[in-house]
N, C-alpha and C positions, 0 to 999 in steps of 0.2 A: 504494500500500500504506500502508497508515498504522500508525504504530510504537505500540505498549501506552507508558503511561509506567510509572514503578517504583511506582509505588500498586496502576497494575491488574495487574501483573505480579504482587505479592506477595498480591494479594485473590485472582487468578486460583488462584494457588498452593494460598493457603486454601483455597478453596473446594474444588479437590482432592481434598485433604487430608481436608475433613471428605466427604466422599462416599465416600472410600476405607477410612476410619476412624473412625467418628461415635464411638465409646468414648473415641478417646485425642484427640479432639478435645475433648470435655465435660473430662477429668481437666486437658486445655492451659489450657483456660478457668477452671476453679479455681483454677490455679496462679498462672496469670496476675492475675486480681481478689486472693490473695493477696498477690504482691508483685510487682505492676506489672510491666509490661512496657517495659523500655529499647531496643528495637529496635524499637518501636510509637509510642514517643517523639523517636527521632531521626530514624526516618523522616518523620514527620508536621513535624518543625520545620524540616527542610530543613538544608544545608551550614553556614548561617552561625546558625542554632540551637543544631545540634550544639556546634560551636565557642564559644557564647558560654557552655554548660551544662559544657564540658571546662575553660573557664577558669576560671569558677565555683568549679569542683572543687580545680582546681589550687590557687586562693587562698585557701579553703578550709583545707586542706590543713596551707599555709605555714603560716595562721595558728593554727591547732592543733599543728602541729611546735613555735614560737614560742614559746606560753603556755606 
């Protein structure tokens, strides 16, 4: 048997989705090219992306608390 990974799990999903619902599919997709998609982003960067984009934020952060 061979196991989906979580890419084609989540495209499987999509895709779906847009068969079940081509309307609220198109309005997903404008939203999305509006303002980006963060679960499209940490999925693609992988565990140790995530993490380097959380710490990022975190110092970031400090550093605007600071000023």
């Amino acid at each position: 048997m061979s196991e989906e990974t979580p890419q084609q799990r989540r495209e499987n999903i999509r895709k779906q989705e847009q068969q079940r619902n081509p309307g609220g599919h198109m309005a997903d997709g404008f939203n999305r090219a509006r303002t980006g998609g963060l679960a499209d982003a940490a999925g693609e960067s992988g565990w140790k992306g995530t993490l380097i984009f959380i710490l990022v934020l975190i110092i970031l952060l400090l550093i605007l608390a600071v000023t």
